[in-house]
N, C-alpha and C positions, 0 to 999 in steps of 0.2 A: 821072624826068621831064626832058625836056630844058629849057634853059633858056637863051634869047638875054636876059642881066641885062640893064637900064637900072638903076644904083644912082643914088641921089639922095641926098646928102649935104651939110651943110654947103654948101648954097647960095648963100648970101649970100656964106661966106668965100672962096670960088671966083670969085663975080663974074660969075655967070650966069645966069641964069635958063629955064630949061625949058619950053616951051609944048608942050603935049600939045593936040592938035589937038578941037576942039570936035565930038561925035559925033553922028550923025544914030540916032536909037530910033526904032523903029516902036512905039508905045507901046498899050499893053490892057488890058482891065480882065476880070473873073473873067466877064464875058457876051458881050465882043463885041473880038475880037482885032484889030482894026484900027482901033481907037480908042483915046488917050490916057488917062490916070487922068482929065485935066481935060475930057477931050473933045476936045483938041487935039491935032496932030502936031507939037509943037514940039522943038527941037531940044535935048537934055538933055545937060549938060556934066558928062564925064565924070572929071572932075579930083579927085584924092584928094592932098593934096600931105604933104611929111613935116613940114609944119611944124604941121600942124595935129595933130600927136602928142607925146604926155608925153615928151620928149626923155630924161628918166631914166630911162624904163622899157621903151624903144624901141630894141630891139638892132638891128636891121638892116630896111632898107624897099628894096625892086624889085621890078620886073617879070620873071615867069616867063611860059612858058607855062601853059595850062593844059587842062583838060576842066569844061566846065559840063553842071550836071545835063540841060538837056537834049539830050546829046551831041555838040553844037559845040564847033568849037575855038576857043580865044582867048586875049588875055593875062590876068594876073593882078595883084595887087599881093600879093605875099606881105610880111608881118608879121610878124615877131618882136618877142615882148614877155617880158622877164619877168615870174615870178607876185610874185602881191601885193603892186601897188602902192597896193590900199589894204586897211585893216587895220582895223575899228571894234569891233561889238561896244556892249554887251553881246549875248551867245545865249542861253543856257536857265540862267534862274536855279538858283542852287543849291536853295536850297527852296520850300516853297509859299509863303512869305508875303513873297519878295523879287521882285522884277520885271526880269524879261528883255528879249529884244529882241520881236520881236514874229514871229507864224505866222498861217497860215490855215487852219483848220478846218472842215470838212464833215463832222463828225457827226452824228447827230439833235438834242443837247442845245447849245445856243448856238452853232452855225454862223458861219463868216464870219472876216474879217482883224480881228484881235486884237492883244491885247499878251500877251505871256506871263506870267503873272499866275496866283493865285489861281482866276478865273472859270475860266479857259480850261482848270486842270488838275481841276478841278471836276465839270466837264462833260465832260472825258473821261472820267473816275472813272467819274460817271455812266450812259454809254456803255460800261461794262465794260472799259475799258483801263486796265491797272494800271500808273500814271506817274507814283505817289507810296506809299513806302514809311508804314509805319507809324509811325516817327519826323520823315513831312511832307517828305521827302527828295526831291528828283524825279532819277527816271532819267536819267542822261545817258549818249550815248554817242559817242564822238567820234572813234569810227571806227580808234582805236588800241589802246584794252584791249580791244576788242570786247565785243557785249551779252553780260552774263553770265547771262539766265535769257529762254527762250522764253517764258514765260508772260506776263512784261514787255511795258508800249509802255513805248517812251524819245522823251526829247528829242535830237535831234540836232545835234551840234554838231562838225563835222570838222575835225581838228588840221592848222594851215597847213605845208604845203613850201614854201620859200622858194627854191629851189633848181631848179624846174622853169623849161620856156621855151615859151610858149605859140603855135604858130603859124597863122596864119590867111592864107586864098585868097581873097579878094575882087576881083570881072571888074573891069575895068580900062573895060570900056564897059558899064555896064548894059543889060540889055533887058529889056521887062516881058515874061512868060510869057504864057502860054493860057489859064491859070488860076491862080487864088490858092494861093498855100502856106499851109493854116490852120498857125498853131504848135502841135506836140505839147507835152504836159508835157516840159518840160527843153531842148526841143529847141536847140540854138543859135539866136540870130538875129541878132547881128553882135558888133561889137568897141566897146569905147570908147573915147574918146581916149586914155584912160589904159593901155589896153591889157586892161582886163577884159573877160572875157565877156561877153554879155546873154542871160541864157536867157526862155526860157516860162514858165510858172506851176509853182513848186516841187511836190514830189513829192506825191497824196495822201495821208492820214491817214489815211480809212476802206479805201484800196486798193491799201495799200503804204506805204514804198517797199523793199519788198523783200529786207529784211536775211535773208540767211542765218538759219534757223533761227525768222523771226521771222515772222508773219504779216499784220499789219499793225500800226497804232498809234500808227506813229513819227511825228513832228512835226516837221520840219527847220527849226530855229530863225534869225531872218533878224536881221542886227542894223537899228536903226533907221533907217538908210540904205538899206535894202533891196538886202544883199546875204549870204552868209555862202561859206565854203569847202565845195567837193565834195570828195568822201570822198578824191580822187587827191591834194589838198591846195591848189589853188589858187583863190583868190577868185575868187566872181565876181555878179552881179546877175541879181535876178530884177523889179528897178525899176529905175527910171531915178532915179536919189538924187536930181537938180536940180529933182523936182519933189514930192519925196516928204511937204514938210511939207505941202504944200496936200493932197492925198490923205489926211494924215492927219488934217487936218481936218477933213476931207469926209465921214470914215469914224468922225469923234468919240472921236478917240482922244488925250491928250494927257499918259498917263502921261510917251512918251520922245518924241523929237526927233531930226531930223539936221542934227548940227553942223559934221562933219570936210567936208561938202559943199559947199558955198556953192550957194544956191538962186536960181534963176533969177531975172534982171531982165530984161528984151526978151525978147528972144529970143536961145539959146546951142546950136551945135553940141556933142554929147554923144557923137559916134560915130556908124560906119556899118554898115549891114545886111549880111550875108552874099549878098545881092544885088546891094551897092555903091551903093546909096541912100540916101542922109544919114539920121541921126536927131538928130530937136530939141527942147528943151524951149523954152515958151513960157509966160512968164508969164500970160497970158492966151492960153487956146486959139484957135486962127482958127476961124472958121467955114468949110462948107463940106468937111470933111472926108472921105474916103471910107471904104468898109467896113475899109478897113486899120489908118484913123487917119492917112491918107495927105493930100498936096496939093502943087498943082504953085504955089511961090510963088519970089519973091525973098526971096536970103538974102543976110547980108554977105558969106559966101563963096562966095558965086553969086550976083553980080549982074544975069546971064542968065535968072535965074531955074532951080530944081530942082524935080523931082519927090521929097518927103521924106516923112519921116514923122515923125507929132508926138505925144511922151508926154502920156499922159492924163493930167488935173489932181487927178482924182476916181475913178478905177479902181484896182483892188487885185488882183493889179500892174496897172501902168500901162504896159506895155512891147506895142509891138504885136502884133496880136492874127492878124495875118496877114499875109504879105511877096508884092507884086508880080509881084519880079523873080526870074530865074536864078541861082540859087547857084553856085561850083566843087563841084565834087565833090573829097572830100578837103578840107572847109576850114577846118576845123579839127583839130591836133592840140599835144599836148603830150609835152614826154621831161624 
């Protein structure tokens, strides 16, 4: 890939400051391409700055070129981060009568975002998925001894690499597409501050996720922040943690809590989309929202106002549920 850098570093101790020129979006929505998410053509600033990133976890920030999915060229902000910079837990209790982190199931017998418990392996049981040995033991498999028995569902629980670096392509001027990106299961949808992932909705139960040898069953155990490690080794979310007690109270669950989080007051940028469009938690959701979760508002670090997107207070997961804008291609990868 060729690459004209802009590196941005240490800012302040340099004594400069960078102004990235305010971009003009022709903005759309998923029915009508010459209109705004708000209905408006307003001008949407396209400023990603490096201070708005976990400084510890945050190996390198510029601008490349790039290729967006929908095969224009343009710049990029590439990102490197190292993995796991956060690290919680509890996952998949040891046995049936200790309590985990929490999953979601779509079985026939108690369906729905859970806590890993007693009920949940219960009802798998029920469901003919064998996830608790005879001595009340539950399966686990954590993606390093590997499952020892096909016949087995296990709980999953992927052993961290600490040691990988994760990198991400995010446009450097968003544009909204022609049509909506619904999210697949897993699929990426942007970065956090902190440098984690944010995926889609963790893997089926009744439809996978696909272990060698194994047919279905598996449960991918998330800790109570709503996040857990892929099997590659690095953390990452399938929630947006800043807003995850309020969801779990929504969802009447109050065995566990997230603590290592600190949970929203106002309003707090959380990370951006693979599209390059902010994401927000909001203590109180705005109204007004669009089918994305989306809204064109002012933020403290957009006083011009942004088009973002905002975690849901009451959804399981709560992480949006479709993205506007143009991705890079290539925009994520990890070594």
């Amino acid at each position: 890939m060729k690459t004209n850098k802009i590196i941005f570093t240490n800012l302040k101790s340099i004594g400069f400051i960078v102004v990235l020129t305010m971009l003009s979006i022709t903005a759309c929505n998923s029915s009508d391409d010459a209109s705004s998410a708000d209905g408006n053509d307003d001008l949407t600033e396209a400023l990603i700055q490096e201070a708005y990133f976990n400084s510890t976890s945050l190996i390198s920030y510029e601008i490349v070129d790039c290729t967006l999915e929908d095969g224009s060229s343009g710049e990029c902000y590439q990102l490197v981060f190292s993995s796991n910079p956060v690290d919680n837990g509890p996952y998949c209790p040891t046995t049936i009568n200790d309590i985990g982190g929490l999953g979601i199931y779509d079985g026939a017998t108690n369906p729905g975002f859970q806590v890993m418990k007693a009920e949940l392996f219960n009802a798998m049981e029920a469901d003919g998925y064998d996830i608790v040995d005879d001595n009340g033991d539950i399966h686990i498999d954590d993606f390093a001894s590997g499952a020892t028995n096909a016949d087995y569902a296990y709980c999953l629980a992927a052993a961290p690499d600490n040691n990988l670096q994760l990198t991400f392509l995010i446009p450097a001027s968003p544009v909204f597409a022609t049509s909506n990106n619904v999210i697949d299961t897993v699929e990426l949808i942007g970065v956090s501050v902190d440098g984690v992932p944010i995926n889609g909705d963790p893997p089926s139960v009744v439809n996978g996720p696909g272990q060698p040898g194994i047919s279905g069953g598996n449960i991918p155990s998330i800790d109570p922040c709503g996040g857990h490690h892929d099997p590659a080794g690095y953390y990452h979310w399938h929630f947006v943690a800043e807003t995850i007690n309020q969801v779990l109270d929504a969802n009447n669950i109050d065995d566990v809590t997230c603590t290592i989080i600190d949970q929203v007051s106002d309003t707090k940028l959380i990370g951006f989309a693979k599209d390059g469009f902010p994401i927000y938690a909001y203590q109180t959701e705005p109204s007004g929202l669009d089918e994305c979760g989306g809204i064109t508002a002012v933020t403290s670090e957009f006083p011009d106002g942004v088009y973002h997107y905002v975690a849901s207070n009451t959804e399981a997961p709560n992480v949006p549920k479709c993205l506007k804008g143009v991705a890079a291609t290539n925009n994520f990868v990890f070594q």
